[in-house]
GUSE-705068 format. One record per atom (N, C-alpha, C): y, x, z. Coordinates in steps of 0.2 Angstrom, whole numbers, padded with zeros to 4 digits, always signed. Layout:
// GUSE-705068
YXZ...
This chain:
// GUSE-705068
-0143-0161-0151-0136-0159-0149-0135-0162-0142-0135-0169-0140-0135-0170-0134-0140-0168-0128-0147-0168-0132-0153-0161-0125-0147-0155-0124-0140-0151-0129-0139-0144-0128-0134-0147-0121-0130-0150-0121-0124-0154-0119-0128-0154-0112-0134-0157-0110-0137-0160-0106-0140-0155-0103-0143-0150-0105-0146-0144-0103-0140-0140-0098-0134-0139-0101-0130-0137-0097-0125-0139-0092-0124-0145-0093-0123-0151-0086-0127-0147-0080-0132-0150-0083-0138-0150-0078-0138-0142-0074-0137-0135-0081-0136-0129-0074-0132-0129-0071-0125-0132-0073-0119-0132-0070-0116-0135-0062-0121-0143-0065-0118-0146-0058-0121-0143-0051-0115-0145-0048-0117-0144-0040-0120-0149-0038-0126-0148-0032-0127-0156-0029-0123-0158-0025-0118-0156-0023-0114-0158-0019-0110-0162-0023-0109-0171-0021-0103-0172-0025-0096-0172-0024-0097-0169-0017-0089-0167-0017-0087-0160-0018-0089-0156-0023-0088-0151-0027-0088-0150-0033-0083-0146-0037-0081-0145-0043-0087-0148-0048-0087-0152-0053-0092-0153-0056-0090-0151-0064-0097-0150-0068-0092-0150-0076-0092-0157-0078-0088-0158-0085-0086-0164-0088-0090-0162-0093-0098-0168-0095-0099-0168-0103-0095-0170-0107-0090-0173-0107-0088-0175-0113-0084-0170-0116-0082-0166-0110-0077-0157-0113-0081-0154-0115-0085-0153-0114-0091-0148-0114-0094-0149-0124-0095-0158-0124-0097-0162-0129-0093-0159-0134-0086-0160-0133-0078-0161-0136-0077-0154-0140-0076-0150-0136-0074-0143-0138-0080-0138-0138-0086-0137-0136-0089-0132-0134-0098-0132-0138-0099-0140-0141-0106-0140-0141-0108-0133-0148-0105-0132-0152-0107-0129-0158-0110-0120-0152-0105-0119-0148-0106-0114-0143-0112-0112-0139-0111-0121-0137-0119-0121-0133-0123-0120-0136-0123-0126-0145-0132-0124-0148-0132-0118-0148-0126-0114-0151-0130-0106-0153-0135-0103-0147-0133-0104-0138-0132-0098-0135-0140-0102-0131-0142-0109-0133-0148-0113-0132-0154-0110-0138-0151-0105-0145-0154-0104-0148-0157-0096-0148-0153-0093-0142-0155-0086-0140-0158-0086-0135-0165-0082-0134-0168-0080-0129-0165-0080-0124-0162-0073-0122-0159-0072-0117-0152-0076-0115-0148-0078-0117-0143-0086-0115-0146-0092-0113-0155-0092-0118-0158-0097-0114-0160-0096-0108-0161-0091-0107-0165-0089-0100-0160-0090-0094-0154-0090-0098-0148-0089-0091-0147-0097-0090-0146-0101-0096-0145-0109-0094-0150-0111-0088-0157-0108-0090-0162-0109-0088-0163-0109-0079-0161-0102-0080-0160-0098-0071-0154-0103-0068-0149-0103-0071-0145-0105-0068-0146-0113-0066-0149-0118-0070-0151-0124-0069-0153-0125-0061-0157-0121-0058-0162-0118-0053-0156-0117-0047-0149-0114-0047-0148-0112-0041-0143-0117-0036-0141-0125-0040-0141-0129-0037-0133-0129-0037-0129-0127-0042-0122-0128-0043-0119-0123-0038-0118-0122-0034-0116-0118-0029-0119-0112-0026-0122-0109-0025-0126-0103-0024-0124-0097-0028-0119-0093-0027-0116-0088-0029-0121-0085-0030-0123-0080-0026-0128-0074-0027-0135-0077-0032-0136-0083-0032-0139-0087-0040-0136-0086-0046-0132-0088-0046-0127-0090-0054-0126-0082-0058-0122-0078-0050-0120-0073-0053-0125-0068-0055-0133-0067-0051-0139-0066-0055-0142-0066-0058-0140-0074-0061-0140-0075-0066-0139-0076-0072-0131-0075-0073-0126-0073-0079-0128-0063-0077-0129-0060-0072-0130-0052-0073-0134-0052-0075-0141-0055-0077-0148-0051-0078-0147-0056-0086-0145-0059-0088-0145-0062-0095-0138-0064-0099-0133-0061-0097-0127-0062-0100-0128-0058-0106-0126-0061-0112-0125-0057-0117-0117-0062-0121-0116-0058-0128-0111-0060-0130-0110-0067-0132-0116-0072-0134-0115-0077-0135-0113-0082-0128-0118-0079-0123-0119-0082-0114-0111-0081-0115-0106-0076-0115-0099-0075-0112-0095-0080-0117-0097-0079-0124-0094-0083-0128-0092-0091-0128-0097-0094-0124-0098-0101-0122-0095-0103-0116-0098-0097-0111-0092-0099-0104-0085-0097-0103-0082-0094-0109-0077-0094-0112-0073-0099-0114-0076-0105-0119-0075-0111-0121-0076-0115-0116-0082-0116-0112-0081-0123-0108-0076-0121-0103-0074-0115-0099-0069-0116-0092-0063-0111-0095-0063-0107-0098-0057-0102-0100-0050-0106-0105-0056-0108-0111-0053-0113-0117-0050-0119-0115-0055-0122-0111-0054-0128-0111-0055-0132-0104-0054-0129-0098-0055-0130-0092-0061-0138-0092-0066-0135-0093-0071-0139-0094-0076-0143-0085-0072-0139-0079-0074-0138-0076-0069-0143-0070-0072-0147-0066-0067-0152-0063-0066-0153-0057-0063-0153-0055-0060-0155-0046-0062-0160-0044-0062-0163-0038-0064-0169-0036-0057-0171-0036-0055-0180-0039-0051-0181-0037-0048-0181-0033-0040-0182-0034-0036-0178-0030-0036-0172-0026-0040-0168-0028-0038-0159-0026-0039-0154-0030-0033-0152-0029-0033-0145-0034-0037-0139-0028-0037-0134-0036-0040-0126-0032-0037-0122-0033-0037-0119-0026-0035-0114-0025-0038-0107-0023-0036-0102-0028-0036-0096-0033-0041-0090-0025-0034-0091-0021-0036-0087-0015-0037-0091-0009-0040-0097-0011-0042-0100-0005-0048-0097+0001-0053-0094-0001-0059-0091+0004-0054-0083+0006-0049-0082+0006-0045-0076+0008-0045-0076+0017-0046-0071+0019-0044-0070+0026-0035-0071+0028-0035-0071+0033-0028-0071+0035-0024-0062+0035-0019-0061+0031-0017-0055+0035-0017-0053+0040-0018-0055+0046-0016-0055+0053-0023-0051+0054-0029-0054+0051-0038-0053+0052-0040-0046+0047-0037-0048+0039-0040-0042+0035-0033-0038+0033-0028-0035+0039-0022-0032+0038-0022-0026+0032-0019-0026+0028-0017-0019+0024-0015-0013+0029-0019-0010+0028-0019-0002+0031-0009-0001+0030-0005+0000+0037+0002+0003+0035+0003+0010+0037-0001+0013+0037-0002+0022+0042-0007+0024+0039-0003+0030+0036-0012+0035+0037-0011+0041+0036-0012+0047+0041-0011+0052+0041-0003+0053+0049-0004+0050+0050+0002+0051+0054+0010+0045+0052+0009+0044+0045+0014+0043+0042+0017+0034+0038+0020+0032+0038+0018+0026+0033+0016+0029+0028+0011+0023+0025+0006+0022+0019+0012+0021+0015+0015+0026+0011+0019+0025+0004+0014+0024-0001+0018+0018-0008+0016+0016-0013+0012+0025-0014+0013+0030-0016+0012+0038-0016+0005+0039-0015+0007+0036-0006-0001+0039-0005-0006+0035-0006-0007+0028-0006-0011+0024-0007-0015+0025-0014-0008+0028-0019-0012+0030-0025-0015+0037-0023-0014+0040-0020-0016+0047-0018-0024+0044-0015-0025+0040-0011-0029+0039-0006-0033+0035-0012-0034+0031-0016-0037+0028-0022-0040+0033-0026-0036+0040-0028-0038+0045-0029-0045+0048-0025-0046+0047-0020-0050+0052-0016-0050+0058-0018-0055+0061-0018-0056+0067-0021-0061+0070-0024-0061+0063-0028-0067+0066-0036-0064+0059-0042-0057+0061-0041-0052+0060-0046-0053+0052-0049-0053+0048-0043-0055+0038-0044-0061+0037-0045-0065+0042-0046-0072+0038-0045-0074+0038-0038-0078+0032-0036-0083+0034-0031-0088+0028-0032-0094+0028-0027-0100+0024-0027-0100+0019-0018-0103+0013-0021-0101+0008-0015-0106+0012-0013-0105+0015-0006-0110+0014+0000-0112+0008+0005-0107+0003+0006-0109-0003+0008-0104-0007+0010-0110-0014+0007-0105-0020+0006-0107-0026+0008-0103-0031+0007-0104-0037+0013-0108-0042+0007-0105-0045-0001-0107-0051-0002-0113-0047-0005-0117-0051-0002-0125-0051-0009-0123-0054-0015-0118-0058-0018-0118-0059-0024-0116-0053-0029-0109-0050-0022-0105-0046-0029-0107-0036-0026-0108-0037-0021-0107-0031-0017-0113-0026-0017-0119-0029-0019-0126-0025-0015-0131-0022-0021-0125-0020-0028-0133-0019-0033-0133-0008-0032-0138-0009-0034-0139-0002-0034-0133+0000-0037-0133+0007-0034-0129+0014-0039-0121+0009-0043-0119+0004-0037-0114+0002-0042-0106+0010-0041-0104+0011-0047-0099+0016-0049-0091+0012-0049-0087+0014-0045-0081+0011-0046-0076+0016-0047-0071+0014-0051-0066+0019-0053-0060+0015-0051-0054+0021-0051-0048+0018-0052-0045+0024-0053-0042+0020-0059-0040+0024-0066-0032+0025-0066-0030+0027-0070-0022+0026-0069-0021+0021-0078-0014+0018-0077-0009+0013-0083-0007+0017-0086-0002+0016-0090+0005+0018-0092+0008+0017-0086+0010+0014-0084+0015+0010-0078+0012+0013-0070+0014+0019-0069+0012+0020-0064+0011+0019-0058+0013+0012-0059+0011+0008-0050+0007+0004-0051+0002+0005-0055-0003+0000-0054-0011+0003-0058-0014+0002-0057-0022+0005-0057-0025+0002-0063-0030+0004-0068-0034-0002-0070-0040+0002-0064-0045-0006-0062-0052-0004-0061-0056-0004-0062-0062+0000-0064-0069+0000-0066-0074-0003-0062-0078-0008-0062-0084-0006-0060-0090-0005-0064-0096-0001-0063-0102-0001-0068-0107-0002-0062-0111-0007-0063-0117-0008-0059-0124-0010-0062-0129-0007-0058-0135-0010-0062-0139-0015-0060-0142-0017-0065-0147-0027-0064-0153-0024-0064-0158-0026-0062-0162-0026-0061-0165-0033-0064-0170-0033-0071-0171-0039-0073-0177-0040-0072-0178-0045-0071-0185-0051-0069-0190-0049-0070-0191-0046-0080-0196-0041-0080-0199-0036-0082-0196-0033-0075-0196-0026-0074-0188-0023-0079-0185-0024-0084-0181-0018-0086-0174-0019-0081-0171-0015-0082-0162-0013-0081-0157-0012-0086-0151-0015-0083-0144-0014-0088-0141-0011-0084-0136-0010-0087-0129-0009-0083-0123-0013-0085-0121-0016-0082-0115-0020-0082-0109-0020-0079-0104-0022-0083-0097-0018-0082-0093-0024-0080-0085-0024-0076-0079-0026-0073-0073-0022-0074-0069-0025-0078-0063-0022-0079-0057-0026-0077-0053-0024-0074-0048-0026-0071-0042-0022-0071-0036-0027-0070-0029-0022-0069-0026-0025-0062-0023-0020-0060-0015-0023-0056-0011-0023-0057-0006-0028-0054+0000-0029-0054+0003-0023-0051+0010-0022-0051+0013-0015-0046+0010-0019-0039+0010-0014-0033+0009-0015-0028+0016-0018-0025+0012-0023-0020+0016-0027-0017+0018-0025-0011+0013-0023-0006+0016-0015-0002+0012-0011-0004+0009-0005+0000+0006+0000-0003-0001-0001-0001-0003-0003+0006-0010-0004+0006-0015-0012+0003-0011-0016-0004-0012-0021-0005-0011-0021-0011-0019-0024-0018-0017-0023-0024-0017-0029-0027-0017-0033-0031-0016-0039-0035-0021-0038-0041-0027-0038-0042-0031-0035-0047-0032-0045-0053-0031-0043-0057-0032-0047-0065-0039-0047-0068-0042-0048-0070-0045-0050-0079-0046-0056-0083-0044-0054-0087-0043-0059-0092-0051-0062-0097-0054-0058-0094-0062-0059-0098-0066-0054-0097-0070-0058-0090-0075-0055-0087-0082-0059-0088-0086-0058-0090-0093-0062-0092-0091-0069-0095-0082-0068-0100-0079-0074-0101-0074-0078-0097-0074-0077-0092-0070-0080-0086-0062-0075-0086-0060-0079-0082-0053-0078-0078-0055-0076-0073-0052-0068-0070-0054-0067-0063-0046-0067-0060-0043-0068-0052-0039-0065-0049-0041-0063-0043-0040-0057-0040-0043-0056-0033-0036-0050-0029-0037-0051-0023-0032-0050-0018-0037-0042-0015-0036-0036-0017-0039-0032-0011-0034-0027-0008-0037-0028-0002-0034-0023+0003-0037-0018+0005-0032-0011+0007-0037-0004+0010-0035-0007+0016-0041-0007+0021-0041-0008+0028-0042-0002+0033-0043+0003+0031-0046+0011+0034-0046+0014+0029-0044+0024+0031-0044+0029+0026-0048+0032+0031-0050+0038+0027-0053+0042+0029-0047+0048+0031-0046+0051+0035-0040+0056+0038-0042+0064+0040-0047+0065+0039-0052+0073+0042-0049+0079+0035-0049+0074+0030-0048+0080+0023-0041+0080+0021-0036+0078+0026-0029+0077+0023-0028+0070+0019-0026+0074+0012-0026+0069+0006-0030+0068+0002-0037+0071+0002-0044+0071-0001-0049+0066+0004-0049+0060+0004-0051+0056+0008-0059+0055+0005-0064+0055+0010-0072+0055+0009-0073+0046+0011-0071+0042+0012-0071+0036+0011-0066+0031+0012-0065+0026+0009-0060+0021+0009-0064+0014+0011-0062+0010+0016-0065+0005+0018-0059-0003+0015-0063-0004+0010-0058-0011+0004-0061-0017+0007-0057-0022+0007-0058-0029+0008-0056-0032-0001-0057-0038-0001-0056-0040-0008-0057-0049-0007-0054-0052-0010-0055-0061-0011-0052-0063-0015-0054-0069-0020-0049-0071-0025-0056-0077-0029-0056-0077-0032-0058-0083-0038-0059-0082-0042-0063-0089-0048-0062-0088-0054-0061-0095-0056-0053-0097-0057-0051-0106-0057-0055-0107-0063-0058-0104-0070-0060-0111-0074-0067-0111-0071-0070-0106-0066-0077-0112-0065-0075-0115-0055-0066-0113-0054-0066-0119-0048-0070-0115-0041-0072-0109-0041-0075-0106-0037-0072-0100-0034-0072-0098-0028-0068-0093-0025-0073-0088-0020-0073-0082-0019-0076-0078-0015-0072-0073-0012-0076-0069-0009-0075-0061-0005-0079-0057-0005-0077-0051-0002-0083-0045-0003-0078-0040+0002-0084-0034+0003-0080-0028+0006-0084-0023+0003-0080-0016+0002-0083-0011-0001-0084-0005+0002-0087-0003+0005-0083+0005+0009-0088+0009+0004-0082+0015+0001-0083+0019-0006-0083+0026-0002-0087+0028-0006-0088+0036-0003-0091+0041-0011-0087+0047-0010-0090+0050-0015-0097+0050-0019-0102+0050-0015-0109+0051-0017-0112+0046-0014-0110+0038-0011-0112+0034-0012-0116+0034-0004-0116+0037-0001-0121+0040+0005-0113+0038+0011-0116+0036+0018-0114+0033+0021-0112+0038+0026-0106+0040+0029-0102+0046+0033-0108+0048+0040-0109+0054+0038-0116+0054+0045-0112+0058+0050-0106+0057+0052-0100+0058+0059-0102+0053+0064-0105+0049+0068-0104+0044+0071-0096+0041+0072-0092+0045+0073-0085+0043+0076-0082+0039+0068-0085+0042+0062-0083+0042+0057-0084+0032+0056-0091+0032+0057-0093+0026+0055-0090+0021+0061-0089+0022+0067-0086+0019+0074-0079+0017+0069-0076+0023+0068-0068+0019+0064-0069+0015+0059-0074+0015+0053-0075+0010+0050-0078+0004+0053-0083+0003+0056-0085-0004+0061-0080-0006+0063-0074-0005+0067-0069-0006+0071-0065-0009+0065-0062-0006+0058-0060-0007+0054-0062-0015+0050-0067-0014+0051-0071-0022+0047-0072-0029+0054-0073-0023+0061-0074-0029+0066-0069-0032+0064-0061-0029+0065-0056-0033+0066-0055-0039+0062-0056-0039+0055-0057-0043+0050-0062-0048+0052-0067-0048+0055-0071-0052+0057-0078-0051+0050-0081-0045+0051-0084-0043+0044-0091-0037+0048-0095-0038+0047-0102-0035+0044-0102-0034+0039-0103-0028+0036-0106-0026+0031-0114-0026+0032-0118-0029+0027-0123-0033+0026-0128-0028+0023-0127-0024+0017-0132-0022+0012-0130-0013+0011-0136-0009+0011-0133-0003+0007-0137-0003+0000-0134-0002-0004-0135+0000-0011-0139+0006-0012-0146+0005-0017-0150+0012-0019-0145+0016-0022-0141+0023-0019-0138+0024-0023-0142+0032-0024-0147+0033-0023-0151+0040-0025-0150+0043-0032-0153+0048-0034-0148+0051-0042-0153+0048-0045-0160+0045-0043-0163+0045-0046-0162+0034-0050-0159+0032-0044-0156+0026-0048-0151+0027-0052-0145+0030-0051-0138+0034-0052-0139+0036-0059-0146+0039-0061-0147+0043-0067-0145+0038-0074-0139+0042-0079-0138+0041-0084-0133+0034-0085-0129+0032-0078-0125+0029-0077-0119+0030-0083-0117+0024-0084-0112+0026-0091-0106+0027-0089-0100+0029-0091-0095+0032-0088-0086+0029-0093-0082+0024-0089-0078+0022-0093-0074+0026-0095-0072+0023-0102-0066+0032-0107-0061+0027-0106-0055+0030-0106-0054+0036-0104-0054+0036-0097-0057+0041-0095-0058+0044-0087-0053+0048-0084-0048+0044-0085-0040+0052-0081-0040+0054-0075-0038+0059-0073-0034+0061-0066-0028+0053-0063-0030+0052-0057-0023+0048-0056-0017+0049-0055-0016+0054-0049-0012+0056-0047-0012+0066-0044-0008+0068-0047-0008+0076-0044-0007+0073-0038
């Protein structure tokens, strides 16, 4: 029992020691029955394993790590060490903050105009909408941990409560050898806070607490109210593993990048101002795209 304890220390810590480290004794205290099982599974052992390797801090590591080998047990365990039981530790004397790697308003601005008009709560949802009814596909993104897998699919669906969206992601892994998954992100928001800014939640995502801050920074304006892309900022956290990040999305119906030049000029100008490159385009051919699962219910957002 203590090799299991010990094994996951070891993926966990950072080398840095002035960053978030875990506690074995929380880990011991509350969680080892969690670990044996998930040290007893191939694939959760293969995740300790990967993960042991990316040196505690290496997002685009971890998180390819927990993608290409998460299963229910892997979620179930990192549930209990940082969800359950906040197994994961601050350096003394500092706490963490949620939306600490966030840009400045001033840098990643919420879009307040589009079409001539202020961005009403109305339109925003209309503009979320596009028009192929909340779905679209990233055509390109900034973080290679969260941003850059093939054929990833996003939606935004409608609540009950109609100021506020659930969101879908479904994107594909590519594992080590040779197969693919698809892996999924579910999130809600809060009502909106003005109309080009959303508050997105999950309560258990690969087991984790997510909160993330995204903003529309540029609409597309050529089709009216049937907008062919939407260019997203986004940053927020996950406080029980103490780590915070960012990304950018620009979504287009089929996934393919606006071949206007003026088109993609408004969008550069849009991410210049932020201080952002988009870095990666996603395989999004039909041929990766093929048999993409689809979240239910699938609604209409907004007439």
């Amino acid at each position: 029992m203590l090799a299991t304890t010990t094994q996951w220390v070891t993926a966990l810590r950072a080398s840095d020691a002035g960053a978030p480290q875990p506690s074995p004794t929380c880990i011991a205290r509350y969680c080892l029955p969690k670990a044996t099982l998930c040290t007893l599974d191939k694939d959760c052992l293969s995740g300790i394993v990967c993960t042991a390797g990316c040196g505690g801090v290496n997002q685009t590591c971890i998180f390819g790590c927990t993608s290409e080998y998460e299963n229910e047990k892997y979620d179930e365990m990192l549930k209990c060490f940082f969800t359950d039981h906040d197994c994961m530790k601050m350096p003394k004397g500092e706490t963490f903050d949620t939306f600490g790697s966030c840009r400045s308003l001033e840098s990643a601005t919420p879009l307040d105009t589009w079409l001539g008009e202020e961005l009403t709560q109305e339109n925003a949802m209309t503009a979320a909408k596009g028009a192929n009814d909340g779905y679209w596909i990233l055509a390109k993104g900034l973080s290679h941990a969260y941003d850059c897998f093939d054929c990833q699919n996003l939606y935004w669906l409608p609540t009950e409560n109609s100021s506020s969206l659930r969101y879908e992601a479904v994107y594909k892994i590519h594992k080590p050898d040779g197969g693919e998954r698809w892996n999924f992100a579910t999130y809600f928001s809060s009502p909106f806070e003005y109309p080009g800014r959303m508050l997105f939640h999950a309560d258990d995502y690969g087991g984790l607490v997510h909160d993330e801050d995204w903003r529309i920074l540029a609409i597309d304006e050529r089709n009216g109210k049937s907008p062919q892309w939407v260019a997203w900022y986004y940053c927020g956290g996950a406080p029980g593993v103490k780590e915070n990040y960012e990304g950018a999305c620009l979504v287009t119906p089929d996934g393919q990048m606006p071949t206007d030049p003026a088109e993609v000029a408004k969008i550069d100008a849009a991410y210049a101002k932020a201080g952002i490159v988009l870095e990666c385009l996603p395989d999004n051919s039909a041929e990766a795209c093929a048999g993409h699962p689809t979240p239910a219910p699938a609604k209409s957002l907004l007439v």
